[in-house]
BALOBA-1460 file (C-alpha; in Angstrom, 3 decimals):
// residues 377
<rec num="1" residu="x" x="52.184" y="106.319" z="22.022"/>
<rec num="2" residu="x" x="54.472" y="104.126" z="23.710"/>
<rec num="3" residu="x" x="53.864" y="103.112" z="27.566"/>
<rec num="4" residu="x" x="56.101" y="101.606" z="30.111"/>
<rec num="5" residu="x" x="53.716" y="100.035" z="32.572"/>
<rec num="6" residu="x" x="55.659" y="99.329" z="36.062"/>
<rec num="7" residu="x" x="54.367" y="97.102" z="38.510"/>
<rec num="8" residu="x" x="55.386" y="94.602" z="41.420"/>
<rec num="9" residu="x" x="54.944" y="91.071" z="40.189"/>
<rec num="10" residu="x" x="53.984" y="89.664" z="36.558"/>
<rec num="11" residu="x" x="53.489" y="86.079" z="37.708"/>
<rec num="12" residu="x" x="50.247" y="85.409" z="36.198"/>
<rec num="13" residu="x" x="47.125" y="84.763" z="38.240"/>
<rec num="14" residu="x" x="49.101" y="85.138" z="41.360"/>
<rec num="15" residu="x" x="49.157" y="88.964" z="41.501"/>
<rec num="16" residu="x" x="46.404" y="91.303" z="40.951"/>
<rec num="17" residu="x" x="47.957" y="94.304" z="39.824"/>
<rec num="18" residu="x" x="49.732" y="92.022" z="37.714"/>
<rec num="19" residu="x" x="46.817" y="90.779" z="36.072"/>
<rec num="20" residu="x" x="45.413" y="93.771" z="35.492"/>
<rec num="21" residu="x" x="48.698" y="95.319" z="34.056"/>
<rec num="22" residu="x" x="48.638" y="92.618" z="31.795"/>
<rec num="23" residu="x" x="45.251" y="92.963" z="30.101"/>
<rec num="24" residu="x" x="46.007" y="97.049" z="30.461"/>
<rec num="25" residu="x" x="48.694" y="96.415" z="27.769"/>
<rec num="26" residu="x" x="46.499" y="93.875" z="26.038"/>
<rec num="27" residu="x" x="44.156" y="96.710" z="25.159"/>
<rec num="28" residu="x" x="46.625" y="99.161" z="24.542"/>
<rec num="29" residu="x" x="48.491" y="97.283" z="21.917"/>
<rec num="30" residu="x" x="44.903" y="96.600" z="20.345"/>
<rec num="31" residu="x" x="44.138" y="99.726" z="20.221"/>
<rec num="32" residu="x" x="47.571" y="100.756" z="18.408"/>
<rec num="33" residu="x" x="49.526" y="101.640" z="21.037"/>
<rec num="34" residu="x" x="53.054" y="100.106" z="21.896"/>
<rec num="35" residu="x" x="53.561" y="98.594" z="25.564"/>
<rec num="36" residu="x" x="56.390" y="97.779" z="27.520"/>
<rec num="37" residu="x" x="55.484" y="96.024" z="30.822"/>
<rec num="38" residu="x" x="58.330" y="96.026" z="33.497"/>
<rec num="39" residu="x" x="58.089" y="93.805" z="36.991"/>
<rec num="40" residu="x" x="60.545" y="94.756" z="39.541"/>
<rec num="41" residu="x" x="59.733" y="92.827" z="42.672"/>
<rec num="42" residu="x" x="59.148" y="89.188" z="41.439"/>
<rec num="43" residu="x" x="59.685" y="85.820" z="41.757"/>
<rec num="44" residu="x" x="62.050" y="85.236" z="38.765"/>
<rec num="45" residu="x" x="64.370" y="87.097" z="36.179"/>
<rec num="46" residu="x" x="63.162" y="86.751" z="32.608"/>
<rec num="47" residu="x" x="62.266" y="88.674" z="29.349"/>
<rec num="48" residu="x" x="60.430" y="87.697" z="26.959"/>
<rec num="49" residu="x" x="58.246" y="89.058" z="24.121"/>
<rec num="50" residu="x" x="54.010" y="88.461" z="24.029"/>
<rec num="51" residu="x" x="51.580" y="89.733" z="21.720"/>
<rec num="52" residu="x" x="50.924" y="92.989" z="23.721"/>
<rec num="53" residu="x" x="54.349" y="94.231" z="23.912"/>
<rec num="54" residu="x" x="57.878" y="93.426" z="25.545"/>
<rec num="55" residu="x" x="57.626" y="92.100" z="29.269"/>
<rec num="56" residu="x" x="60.644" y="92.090" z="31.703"/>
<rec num="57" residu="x" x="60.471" y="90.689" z="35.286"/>
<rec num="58" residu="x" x="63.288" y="91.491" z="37.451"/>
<rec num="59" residu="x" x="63.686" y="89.696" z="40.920"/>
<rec num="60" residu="x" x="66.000" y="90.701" z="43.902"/>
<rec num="61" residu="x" x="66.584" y="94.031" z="45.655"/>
<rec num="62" residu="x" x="65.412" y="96.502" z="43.066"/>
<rec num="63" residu="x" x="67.534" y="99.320" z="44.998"/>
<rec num="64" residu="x" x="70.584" y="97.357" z="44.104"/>
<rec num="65" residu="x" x="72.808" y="99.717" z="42.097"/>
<rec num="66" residu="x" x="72.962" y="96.764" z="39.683"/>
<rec num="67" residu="x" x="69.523" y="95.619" z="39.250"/>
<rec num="68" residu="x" x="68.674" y="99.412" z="39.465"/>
<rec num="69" residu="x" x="70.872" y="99.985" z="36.784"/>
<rec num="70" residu="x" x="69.117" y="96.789" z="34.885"/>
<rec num="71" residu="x" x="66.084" y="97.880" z="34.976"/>
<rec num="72" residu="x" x="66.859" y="101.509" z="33.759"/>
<rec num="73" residu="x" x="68.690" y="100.264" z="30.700"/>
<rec num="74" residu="x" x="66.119" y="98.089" z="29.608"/>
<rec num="75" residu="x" x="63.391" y="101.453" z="29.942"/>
<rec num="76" residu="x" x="66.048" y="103.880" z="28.561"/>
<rec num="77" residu="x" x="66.964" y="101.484" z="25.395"/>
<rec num="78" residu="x" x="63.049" y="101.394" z="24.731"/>
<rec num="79" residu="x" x="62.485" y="105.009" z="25.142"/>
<rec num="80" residu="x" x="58.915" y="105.219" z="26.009"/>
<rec num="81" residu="x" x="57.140" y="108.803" z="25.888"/>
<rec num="82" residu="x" x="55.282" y="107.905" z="29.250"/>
<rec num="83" residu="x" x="55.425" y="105.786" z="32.519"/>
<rec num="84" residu="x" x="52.628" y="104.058" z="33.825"/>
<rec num="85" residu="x" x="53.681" y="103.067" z="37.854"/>
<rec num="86" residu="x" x="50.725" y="100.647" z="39.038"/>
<rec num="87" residu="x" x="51.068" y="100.832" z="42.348"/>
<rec num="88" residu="x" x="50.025" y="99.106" z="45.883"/>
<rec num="89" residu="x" x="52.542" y="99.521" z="48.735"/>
<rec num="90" residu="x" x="52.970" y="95.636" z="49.278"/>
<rec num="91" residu="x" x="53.331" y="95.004" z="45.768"/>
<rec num="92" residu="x" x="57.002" y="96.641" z="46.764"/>
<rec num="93" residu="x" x="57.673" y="95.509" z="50.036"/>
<rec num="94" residu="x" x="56.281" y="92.574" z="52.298"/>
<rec num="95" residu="x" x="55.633" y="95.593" z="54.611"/>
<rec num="96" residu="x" x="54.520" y="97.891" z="52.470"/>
<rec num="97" residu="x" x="57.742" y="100.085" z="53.058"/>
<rec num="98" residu="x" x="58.516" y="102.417" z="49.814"/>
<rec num="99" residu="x" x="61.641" y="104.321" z="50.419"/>
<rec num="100" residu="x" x="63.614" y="102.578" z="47.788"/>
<rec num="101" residu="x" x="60.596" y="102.865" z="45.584"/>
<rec num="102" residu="x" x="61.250" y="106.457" z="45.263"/>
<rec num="103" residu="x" x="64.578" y="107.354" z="43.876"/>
<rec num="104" residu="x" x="64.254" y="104.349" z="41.448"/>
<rec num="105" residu="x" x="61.253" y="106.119" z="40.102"/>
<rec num="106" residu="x" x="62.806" y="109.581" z="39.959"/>
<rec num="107" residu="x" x="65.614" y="107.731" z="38.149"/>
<rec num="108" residu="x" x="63.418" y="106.273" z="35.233"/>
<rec num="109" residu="x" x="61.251" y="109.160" z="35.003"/>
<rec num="110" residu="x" x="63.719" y="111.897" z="33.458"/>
<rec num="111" residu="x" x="61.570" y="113.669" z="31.224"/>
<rec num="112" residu="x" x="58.659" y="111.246" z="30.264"/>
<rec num="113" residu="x" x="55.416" y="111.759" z="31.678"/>
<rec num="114" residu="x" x="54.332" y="110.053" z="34.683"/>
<rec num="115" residu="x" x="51.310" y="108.237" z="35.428"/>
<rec num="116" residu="x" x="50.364" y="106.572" z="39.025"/>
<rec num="117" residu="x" x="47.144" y="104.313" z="39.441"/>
<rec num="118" residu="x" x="46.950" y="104.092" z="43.224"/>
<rec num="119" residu="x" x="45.053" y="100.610" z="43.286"/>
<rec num="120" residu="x" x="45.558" y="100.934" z="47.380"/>
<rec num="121" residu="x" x="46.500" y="103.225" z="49.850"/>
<rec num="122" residu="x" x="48.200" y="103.435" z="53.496"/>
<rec num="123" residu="x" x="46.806" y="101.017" z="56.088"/>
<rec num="124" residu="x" x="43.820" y="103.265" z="57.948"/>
<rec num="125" residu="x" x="43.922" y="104.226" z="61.471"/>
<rec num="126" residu="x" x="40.503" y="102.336" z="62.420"/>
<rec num="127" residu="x" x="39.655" y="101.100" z="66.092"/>
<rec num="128" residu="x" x="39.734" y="98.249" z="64.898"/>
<rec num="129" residu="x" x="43.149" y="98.319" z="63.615"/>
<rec num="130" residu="x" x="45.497" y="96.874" z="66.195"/>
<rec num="131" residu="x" x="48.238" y="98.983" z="66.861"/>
<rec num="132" residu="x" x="51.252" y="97.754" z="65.175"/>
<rec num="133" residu="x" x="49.055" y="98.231" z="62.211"/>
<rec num="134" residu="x" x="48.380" y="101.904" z="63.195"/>
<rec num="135" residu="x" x="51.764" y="102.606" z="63.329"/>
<rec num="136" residu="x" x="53.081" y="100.602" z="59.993"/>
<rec num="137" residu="x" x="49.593" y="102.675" z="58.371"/>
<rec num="138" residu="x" x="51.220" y="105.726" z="59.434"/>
<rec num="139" residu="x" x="54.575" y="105.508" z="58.183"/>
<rec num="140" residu="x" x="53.035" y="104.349" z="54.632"/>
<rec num="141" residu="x" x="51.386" y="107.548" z="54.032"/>
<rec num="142" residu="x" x="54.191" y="109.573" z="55.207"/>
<rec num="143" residu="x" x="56.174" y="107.895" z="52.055"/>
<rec num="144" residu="x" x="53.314" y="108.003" z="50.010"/>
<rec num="145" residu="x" x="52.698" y="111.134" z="50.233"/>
<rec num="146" residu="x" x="56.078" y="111.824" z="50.043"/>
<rec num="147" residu="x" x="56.677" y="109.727" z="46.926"/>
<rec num="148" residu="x" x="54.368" y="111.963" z="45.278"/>
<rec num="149" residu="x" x="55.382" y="115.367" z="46.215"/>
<rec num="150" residu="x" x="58.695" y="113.746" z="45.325"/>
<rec num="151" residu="x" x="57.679" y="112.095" z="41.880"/>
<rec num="152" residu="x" x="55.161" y="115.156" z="40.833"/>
<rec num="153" residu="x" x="52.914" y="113.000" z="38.335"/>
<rec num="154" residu="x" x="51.388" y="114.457" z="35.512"/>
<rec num="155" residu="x" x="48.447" y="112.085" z="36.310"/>
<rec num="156" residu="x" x="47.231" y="110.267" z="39.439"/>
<rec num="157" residu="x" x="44.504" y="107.595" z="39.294"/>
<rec num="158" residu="x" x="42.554" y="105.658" z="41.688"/>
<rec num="159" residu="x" x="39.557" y="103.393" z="41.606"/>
<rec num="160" residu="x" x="37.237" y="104.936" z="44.257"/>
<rec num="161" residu="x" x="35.910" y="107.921" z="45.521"/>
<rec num="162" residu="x" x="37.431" y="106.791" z="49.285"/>
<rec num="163" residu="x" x="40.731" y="106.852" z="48.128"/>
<rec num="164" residu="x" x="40.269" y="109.804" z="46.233"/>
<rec num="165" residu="x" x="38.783" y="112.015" z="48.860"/>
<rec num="166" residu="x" x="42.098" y="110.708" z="51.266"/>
<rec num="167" residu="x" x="44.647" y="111.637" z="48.551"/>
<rec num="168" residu="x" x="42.800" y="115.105" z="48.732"/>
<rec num="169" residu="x" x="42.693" y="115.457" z="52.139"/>
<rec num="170" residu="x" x="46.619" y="114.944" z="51.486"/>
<rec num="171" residu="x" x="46.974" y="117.707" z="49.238"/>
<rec num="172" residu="x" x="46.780" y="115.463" z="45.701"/>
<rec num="173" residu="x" x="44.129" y="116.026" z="43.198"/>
<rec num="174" residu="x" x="43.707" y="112.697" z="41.571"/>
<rec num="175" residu="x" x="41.358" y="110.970" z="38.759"/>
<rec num="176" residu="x" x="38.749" y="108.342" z="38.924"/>
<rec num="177" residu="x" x="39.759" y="105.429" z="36.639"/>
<rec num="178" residu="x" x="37.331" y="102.448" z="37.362"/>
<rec num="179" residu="x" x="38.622" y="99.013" z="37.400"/>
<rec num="180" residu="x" x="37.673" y="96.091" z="35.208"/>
<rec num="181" residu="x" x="36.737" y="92.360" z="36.434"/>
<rec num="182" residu="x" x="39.239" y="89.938" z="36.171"/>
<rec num="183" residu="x" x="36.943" y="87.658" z="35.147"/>
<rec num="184" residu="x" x="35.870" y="87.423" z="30.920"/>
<rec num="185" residu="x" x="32.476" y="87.014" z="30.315"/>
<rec num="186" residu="x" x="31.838" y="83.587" z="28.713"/>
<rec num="187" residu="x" x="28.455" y="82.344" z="26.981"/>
<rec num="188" residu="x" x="25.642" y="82.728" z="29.327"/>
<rec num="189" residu="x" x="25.629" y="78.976" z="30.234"/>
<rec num="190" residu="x" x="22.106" y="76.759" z="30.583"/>
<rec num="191" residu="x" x="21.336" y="76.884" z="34.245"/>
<rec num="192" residu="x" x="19.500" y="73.377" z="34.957"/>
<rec num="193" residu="x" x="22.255" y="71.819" z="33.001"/>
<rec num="194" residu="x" x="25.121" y="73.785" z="35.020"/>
<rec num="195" residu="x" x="23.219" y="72.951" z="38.227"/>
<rec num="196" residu="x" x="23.471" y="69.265" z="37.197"/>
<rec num="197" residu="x" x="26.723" y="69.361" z="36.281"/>
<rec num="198" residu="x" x="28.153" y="70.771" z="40.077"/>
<rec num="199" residu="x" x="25.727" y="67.808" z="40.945"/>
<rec num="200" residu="x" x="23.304" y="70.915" z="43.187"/>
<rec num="201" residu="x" x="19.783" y="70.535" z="43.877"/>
<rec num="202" residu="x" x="18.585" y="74.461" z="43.668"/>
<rec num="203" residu="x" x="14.811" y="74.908" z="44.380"/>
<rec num="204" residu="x" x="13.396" y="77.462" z="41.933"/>
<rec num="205" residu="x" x="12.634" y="80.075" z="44.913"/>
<rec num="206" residu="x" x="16.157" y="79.783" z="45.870"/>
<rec num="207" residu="x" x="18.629" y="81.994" z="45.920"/>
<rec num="208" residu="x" x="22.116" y="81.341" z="44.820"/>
<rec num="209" residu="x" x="24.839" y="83.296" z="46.943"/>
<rec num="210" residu="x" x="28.048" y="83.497" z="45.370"/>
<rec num="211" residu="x" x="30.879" y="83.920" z="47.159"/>
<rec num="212" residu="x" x="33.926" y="84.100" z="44.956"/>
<rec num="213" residu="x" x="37.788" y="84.036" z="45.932"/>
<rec num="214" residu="x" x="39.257" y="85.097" z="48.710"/>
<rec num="215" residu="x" x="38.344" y="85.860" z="52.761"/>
<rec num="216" residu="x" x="40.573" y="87.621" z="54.921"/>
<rec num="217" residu="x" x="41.497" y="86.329" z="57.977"/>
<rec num="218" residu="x" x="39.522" y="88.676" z="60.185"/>
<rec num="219" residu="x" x="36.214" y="88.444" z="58.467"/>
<rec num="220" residu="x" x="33.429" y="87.303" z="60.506"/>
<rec num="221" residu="x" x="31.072" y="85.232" z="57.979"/>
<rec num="222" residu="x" x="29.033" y="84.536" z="60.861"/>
<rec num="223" residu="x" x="27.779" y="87.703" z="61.452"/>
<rec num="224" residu="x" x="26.249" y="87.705" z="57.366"/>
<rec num="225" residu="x" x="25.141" y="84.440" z="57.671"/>
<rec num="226" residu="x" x="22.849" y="85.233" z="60.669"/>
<rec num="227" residu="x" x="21.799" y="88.652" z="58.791"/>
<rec num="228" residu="x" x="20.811" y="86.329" z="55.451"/>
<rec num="229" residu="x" x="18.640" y="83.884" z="57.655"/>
<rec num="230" residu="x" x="17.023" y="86.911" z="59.001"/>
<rec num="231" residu="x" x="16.296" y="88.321" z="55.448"/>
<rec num="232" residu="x" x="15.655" y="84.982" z="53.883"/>
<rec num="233" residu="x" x="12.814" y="84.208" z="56.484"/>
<rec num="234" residu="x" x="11.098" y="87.070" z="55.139"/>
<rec num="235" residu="x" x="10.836" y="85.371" z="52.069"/>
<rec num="236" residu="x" x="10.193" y="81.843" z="53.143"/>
<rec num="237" residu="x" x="13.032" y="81.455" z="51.048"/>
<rec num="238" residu="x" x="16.310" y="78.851" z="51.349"/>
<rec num="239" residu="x" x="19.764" y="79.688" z="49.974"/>
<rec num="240" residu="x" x="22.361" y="77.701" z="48.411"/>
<rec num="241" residu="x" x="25.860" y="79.279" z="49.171"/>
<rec num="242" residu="x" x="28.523" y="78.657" z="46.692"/>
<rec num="243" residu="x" x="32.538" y="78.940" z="47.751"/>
<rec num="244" residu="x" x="34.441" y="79.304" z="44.267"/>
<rec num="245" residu="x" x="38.452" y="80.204" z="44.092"/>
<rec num="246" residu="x" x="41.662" y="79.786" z="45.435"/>
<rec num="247" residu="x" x="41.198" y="81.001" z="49.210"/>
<rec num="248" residu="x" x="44.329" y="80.429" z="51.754"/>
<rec num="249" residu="x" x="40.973" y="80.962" z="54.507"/>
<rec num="250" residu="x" x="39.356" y="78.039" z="53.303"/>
<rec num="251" residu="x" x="39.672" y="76.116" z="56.445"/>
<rec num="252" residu="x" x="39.401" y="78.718" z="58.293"/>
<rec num="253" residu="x" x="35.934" y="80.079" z="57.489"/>
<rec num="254" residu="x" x="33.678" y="77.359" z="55.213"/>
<rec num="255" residu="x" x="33.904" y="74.603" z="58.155"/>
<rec num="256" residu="x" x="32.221" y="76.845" z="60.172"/>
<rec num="257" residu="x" x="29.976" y="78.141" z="56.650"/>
<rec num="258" residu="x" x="29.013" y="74.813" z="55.914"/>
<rec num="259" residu="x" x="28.178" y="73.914" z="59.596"/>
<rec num="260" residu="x" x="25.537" y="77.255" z="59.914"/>
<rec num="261" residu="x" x="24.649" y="76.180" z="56.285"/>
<rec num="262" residu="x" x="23.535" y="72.912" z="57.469"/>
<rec num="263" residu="x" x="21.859" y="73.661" z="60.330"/>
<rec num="264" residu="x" x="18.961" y="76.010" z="58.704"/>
<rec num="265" residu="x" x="18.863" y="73.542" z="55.874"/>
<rec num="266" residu="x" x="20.645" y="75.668" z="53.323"/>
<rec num="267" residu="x" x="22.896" y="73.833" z="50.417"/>
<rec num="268" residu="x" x="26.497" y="74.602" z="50.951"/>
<rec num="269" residu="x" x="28.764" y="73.969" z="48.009"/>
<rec num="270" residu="x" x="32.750" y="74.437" z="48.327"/>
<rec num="271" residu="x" x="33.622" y="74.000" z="44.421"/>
<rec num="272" residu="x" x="37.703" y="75.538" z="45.566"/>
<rec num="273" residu="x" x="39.512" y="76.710" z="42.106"/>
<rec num="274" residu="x" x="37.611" y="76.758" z="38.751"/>
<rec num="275" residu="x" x="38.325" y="77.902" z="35.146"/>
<rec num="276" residu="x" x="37.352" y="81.231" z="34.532"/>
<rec num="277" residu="x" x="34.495" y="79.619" z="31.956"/>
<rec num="278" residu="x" x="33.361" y="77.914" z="35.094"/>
<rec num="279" residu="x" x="33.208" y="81.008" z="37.465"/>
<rec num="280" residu="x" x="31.354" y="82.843" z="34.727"/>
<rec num="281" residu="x" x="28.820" y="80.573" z="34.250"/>
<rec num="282" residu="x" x="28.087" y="80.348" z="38.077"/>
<rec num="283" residu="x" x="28.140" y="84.529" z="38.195"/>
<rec num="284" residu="x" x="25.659" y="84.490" z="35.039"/>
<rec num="285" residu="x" x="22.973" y="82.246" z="37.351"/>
<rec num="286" residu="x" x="23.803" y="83.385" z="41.033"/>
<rec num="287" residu="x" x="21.150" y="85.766" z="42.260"/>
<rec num="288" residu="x" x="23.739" y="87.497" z="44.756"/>
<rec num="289" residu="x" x="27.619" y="87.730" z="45.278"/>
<rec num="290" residu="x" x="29.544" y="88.680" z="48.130"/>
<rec num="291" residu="x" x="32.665" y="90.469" z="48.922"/>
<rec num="292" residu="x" x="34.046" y="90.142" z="52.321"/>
<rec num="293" residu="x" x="35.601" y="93.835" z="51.994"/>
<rec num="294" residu="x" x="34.068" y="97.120" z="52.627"/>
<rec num="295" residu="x" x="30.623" y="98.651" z="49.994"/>
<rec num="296" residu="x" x="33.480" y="101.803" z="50.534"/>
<rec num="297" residu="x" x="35.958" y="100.589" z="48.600"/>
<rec num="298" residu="x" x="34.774" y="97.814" z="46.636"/>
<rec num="299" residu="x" x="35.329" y="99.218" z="43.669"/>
<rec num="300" residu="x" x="38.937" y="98.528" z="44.137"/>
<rec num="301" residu="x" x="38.622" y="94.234" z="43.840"/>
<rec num="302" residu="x" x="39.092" y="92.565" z="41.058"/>
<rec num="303" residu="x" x="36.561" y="89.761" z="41.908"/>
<rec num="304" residu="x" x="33.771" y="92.617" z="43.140"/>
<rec num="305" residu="x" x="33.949" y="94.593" z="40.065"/>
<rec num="306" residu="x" x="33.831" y="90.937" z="37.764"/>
<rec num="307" residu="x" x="30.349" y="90.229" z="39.870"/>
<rec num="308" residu="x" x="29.297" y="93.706" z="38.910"/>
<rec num="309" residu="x" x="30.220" y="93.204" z="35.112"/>
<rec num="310" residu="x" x="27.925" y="90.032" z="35.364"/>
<rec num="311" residu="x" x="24.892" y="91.909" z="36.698"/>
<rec num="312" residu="x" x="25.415" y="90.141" z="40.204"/>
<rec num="313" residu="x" x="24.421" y="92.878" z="43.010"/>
<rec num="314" residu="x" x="27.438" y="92.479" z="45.609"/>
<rec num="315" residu="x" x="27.090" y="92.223" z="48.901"/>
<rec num="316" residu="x" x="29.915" y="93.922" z="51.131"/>
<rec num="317" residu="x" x="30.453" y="92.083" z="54.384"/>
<rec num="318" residu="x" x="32.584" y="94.544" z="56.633"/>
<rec num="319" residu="x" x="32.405" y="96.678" z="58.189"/>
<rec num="320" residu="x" x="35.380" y="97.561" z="58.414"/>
<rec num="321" residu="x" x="35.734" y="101.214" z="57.482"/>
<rec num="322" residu="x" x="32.980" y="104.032" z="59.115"/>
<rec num="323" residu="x" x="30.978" y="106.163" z="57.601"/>
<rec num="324" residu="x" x="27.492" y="107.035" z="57.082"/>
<rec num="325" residu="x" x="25.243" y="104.432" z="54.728"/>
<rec num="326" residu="x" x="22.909" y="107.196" z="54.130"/>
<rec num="327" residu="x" x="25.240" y="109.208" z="51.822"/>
<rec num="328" residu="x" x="26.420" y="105.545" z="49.905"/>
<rec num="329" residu="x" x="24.773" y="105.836" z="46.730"/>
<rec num="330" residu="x" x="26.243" y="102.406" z="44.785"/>
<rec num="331" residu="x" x="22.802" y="101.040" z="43.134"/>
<rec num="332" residu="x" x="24.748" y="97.688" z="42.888"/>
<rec num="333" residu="x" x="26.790" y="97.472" z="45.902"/>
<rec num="334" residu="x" x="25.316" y="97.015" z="49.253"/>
<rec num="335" residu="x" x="26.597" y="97.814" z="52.257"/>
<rec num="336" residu="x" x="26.495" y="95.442" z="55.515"/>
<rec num="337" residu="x" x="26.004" y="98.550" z="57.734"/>
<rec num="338" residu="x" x="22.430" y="98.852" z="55.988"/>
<rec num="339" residu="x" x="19.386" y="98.329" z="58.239"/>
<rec num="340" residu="x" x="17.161" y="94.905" z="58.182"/>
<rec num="341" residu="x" x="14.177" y="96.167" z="55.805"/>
<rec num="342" residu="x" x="16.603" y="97.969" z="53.703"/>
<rec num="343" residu="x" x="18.777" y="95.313" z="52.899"/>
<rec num="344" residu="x" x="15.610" y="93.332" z="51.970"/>
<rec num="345" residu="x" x="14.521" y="95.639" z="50.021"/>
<rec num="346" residu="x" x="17.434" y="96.306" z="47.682"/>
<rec num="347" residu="x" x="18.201" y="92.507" z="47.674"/>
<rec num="348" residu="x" x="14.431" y="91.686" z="46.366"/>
<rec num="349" residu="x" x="13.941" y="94.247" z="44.142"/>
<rec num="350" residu="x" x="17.394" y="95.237" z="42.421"/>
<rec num="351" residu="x" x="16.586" y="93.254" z="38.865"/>
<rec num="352" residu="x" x="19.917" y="92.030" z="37.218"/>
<rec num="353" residu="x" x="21.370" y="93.952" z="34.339"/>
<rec num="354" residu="x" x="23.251" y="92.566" z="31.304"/>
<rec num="355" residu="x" x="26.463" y="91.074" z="31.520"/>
<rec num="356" residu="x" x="29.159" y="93.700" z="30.194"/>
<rec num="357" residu="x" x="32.760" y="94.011" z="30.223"/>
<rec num="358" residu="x" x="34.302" y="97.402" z="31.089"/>
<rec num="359" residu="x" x="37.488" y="96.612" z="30.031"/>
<rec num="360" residu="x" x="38.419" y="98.433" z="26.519"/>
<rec num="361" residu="x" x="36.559" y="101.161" z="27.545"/>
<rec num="362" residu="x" x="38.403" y="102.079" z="30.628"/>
<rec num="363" residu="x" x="41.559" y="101.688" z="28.213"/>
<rec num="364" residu="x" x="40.588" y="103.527" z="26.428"/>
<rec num="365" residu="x" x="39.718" y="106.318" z="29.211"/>
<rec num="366" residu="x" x="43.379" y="105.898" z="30.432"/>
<rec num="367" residu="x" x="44.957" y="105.638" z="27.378"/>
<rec num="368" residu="x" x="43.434" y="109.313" z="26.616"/>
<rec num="369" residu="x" x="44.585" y="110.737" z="29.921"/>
<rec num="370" residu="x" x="48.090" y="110.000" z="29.425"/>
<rec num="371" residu="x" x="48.130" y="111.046" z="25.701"/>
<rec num="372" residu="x" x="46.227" y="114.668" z="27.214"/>
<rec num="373" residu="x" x="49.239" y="114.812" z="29.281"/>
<rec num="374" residu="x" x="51.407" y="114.347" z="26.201"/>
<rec num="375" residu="x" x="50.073" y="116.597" z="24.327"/>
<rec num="376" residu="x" x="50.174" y="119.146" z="27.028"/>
<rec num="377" residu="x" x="53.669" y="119.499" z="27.558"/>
């Protein structure tokens, strides 16, 4: 089968989607499959050929008649049997605006089949929300849902059951297709020699809370911190909190991290950008991670779902999003919304599983959905 995956950016470990496209065709091709991967909101103009297929990044106004046309050459000459659009509405517009997005993909569809992993959604109408937001939230899903009346996919994926319920509730039926961590597993490292190494003093009742990549700007780390001291004086038991990752909140949040850190005598560690040996190893000995998105849709990051695929139970910091925590039923994703004793609880007595990587297997999952829809036609 050949596969045109589309996406926003290819510039590698700057863009998510573009990651994960990447190592999408990276499985495909090894499991005999040809890939064509197609960028058509970067940084740069460029083609060149990698192990896992073709891969053509086109910058500038993609609605341009002559970029459009570009672009629909380079898919036409290739002649794939299906499209794959990987989509998230910023990856398209620094507003998340998609009305050009929708003739160009009416334009390359023509009579391939049509695949759309919705990796996000519209911006949600939330109190918290300020307005601006509201109102930018509600236009998206007026084009979204638009774009897919418009585009009538033979497929439509998403990660979570949140965003599959809301697509739904919009009058789409769509597919769960888990994410994979963009993290590889490396050798399950010695942990008194890694400790040694980052130069930490870890007590062997301590627990080792990883926090891994980015914070948003809105996320209030105080608020966890004062819930951890509460659960960790349960336990008579100090914690060593480990920053890890490129963060543009740095400054923002691990001043004030460090400072709370300090002043309970917890270790505080700010390690910045690693190797993704290095951010394996720590994952493989941390007793905890934590996300500072929402246990509801977790399952859409990247960095959550690589802490999961280590064994790390993940600890979701907002609360962002409402709903009940009685009817969450993650065993390894908890929920900030959860109540004193049974947050303790499920932080004592989950026991770590394995580490295992997801990836071929979900591949292979969406690799067999679009050839169903191939063979269905």
């Amino acid at each position: 089968m050949k596969v045109t995956i589309i996406c926003g950016s290819l510039e590698p470990a700057q863009d998510g989607v573009g990651d994960y496209s990447r190592l999408l065709a990276e499985f495909a091709q090894h499991l005999g499959h040809s890939i064509q991967l197609i960028s058509i909101n970067d940084s740069v103009n460029s083609s060149e050929s990698q192990p896992y297929g073709s891969l053509h990044r086109f910058s500038g106004d993609y609605s341009d008649a002559l970029i459009t046309a570009k672009i629909t050459n380079e898919i036409d000459q290739w002649n794939p049997d299906c499209v794959s659009l990987q989509f998230v509405p910023f990856g398209f517009h620094p507003k998340g605006i998609i009305s050009k997005l929708i003739p160009l993909i009416s334009t390359i569809r023509k009579n391939r089949t049509l695949n759309i992993m919705m990796h996000e959604l519209w911006i949600r109408n939330e109190e918290a929300t300020p307005l601006k937001h509201r109102l930018l939230g509600f236009l998206q899903k007026l084009q979204i849902t638009r774009a897919l009346q418009t585009w009538s996919p033979d497929t439509i994926h998403t990660s979570n059951h949140h965003y599959q319920n809301l697509l739904k509730a919009s009058g789409h039926t769509s597919q769960l297709l888990p994410l994979y961590g963009n993290i590889p597993i490396a050798t399950a490292p010695d942990k008194a020699t890694l400790l040694e190494a980052l130069n930490l003093q870890v007590a062997p009742t301590d627990k080792i809370v990883l926090f891994p990549f980015s914070q948003h700007e809105r996320w209030e780390p105080l608020t966890l911190l004062d819930r951890l001291q509460q659960i960790s004086k349960k336990k008579k038991t100090n914690l060593t909190l480990i920053q890890i990752g490129r963060s543009p909140t740095l400054q923002l949040h691990w001043p004030k991290i460090a400072e709370c850190a300090n002043s309970v005598g917890w270790e505080c560690e700010i390690l910045g950008e690693q190797s993704d040996t290095r951010i394996s190893e720590l994952m493989q000995i941390s007793d905890w991670g934590v996300s500072a998105g929402s246990a509801l849709i977790a399952r859409k990051s990247g960095a959550v779902l690589s802490m999961l695929e280590h064994g790390l139970p993940v600890l979701c910091s907002s609360a962002v999003y409402k709903y009940d925590w009685h009817d969450f039923s993650e065993p390894n994703i908890l929920a900030a919304e959860e109540p004193d004793s049974q947050l303790h609880a499920r932080l004592w007595s989950k026991p770590r599983s394995a580490p295992e990587s997801k990836r071929q297997q979900i591949a292979e999952q969406w690799l067999f959905d679009l050839q169903l829809n191939l063979n269905g036609r």
